[in-house]
C-alpha positions as CSV (number, residue, x, y, z in Angstrom):
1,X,0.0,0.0,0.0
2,X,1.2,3.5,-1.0
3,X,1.7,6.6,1.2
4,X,-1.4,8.0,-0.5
5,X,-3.5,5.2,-0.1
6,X,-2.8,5.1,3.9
7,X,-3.7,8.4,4.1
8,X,-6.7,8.2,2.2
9,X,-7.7,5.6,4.5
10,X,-6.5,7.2,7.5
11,X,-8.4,10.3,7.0
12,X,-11.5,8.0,6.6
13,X,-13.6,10.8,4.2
14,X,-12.7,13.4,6.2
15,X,-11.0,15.1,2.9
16,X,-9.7,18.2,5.5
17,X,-5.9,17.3,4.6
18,X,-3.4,19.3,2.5
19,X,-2.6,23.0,2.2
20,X,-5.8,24.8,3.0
21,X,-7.7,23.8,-0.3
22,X,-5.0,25.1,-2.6
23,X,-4.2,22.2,-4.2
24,X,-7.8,20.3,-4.2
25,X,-9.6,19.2,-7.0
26,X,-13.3,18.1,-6.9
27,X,-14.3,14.7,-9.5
28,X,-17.6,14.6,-10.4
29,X,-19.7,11.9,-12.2
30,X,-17.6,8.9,-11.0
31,X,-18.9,5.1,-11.8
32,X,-20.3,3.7,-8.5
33,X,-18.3,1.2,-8.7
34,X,-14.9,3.5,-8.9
35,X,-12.7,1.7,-5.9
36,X,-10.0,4.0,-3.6
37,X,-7.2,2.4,-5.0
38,X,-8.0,3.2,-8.6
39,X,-9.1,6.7,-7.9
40,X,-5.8,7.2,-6.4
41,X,-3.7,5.0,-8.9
42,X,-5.1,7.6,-11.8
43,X,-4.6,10.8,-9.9
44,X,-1.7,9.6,-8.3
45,X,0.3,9.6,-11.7
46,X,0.1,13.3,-11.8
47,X,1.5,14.4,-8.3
48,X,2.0,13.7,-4.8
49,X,-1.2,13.1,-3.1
50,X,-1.9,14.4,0.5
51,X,-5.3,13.2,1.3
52,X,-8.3,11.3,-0.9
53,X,-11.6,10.7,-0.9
54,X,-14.7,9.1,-2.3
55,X,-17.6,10.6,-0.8
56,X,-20.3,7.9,0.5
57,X,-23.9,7.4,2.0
58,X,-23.5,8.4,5.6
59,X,-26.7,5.9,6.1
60,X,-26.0,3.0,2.8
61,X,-21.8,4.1,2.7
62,X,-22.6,3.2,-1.0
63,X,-20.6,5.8,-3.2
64,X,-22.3,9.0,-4.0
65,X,-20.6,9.3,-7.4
66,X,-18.0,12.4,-6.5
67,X,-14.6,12.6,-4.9
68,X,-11.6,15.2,-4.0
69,X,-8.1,14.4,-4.3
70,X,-5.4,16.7,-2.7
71,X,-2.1,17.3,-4.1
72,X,1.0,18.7,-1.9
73,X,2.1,20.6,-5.1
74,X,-1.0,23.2,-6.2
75,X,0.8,23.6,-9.3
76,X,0.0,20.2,-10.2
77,X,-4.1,20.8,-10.2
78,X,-3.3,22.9,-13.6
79,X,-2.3,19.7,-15.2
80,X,-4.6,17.4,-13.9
81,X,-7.3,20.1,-15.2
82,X,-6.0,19.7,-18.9
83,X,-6.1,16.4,-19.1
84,X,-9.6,14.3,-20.1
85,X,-10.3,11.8,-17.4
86,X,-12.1,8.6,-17.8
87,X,-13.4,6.0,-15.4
88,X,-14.8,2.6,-16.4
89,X,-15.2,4.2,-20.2
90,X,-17.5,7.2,-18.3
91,X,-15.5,10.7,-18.8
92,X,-15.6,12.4,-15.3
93,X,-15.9,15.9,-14.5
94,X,-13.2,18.0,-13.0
95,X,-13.3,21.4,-11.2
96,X,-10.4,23.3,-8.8
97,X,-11.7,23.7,-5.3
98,X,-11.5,27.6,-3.8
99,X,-10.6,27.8,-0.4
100,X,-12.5,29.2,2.3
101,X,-10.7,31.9,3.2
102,X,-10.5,32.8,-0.6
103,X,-13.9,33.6,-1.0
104,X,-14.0,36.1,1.7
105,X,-10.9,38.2,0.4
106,X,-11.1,41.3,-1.3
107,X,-8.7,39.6,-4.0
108,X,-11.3,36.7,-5.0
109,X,-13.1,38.2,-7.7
110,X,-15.9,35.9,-9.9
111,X,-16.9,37.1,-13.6
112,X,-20.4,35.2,-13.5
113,X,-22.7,34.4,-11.1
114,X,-26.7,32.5,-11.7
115,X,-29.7,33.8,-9.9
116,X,-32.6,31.6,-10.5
117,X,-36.1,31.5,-9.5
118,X,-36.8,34.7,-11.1
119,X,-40.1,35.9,-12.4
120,X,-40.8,35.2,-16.1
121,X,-41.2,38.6,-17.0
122,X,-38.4,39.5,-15.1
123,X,-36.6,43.2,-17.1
124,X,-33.2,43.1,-17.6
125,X,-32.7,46.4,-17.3
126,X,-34.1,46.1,-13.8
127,X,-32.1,43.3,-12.9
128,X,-29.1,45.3,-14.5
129,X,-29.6,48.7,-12.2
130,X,-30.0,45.7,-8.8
131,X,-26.5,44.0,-9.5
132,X,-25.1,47.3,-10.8
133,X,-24.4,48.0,-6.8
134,X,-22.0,45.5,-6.8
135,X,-20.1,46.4,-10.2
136,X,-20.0,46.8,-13.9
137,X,-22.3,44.6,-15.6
138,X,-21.1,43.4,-18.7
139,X,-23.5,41.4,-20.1
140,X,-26.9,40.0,-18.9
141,X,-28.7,36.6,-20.2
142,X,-31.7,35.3,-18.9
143,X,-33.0,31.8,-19.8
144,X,-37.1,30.6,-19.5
145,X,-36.5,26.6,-19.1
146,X,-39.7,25.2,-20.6
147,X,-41.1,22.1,-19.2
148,X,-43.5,20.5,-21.5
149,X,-46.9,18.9,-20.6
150,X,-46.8,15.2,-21.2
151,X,-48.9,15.3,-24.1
152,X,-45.9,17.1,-25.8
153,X,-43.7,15.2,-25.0
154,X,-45.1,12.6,-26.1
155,X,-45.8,14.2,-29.7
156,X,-42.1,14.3,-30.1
């Protein structure tokens, strides 16, 4: 067993290791079945890894189908991040964490944000002059999801 798997194992889930969040990636959309040692075997190949995890069930401990894997170098995330990733033939999604302490700095600054459960007829000029408060708005799209009645659906 490799230093990474122990610690995966020793940190039981916890996923708290590492250097504050800086080098922590999120994996999304992983097979069920994905096991500890291949998650780490795959990001393994890419860096030194300070603490892993594969979310589970806290009532079934079946998998939950995401994980975080923390790297002692943060520079590495950038590669792992330009690679494609594939688990059991199923491509798996994978984001850069932000630390806590990130999000409250003056320095963290975010280009887009969603708000949803607006009105339908919801003005974007109006909701340009609200978030205008906050900043310069540089562009503005609202989206109307239609759900269609079953009978449509079923016309398709």
């Amino acid at each position: 067993m490799g230093k990474a798997e122990a610690r995966s194992r020793e940190h039981g889930g916890g996923g708290g290791g590492g250097s504050g969040g800086a080098g922590k990636i999120f994996v999304g959309g992983l097979p069920r079945d994905t096991t500890e040692a291949d998650f780490v075997k795959h990001f393994g190949q890419y860096g030194e890894i300070v603490d892993s995890v594969i979310m589970r069930d806290k009532h079934t401990s079946q998998p939950r189908g995401f994980g975080v894997i923390t790297y002692s170098n943060p520079a590495v995330v950038d590669r792992v991040m330009d690679d494609i990733h594939e688990f059991n033939g199923k491509q798996v999604e994978i984001k850069r964490t932000i630390p806590k302490d990130s999000v409250q700095s003056k320095d963290f600054k975010t280009k887009k944000i969603f708000v949803g459960g607006l009105p339908q007829a919801q003005a974007e000029d109006d909701f340009k002059h609200f978030f205008q408060k906050y900043g310069p708005v540089v562009d503005i799209r609202l989206c109307v999801i239609i759900k269609p009645s079953v009978h449509e659906a079923l016309d398709l």
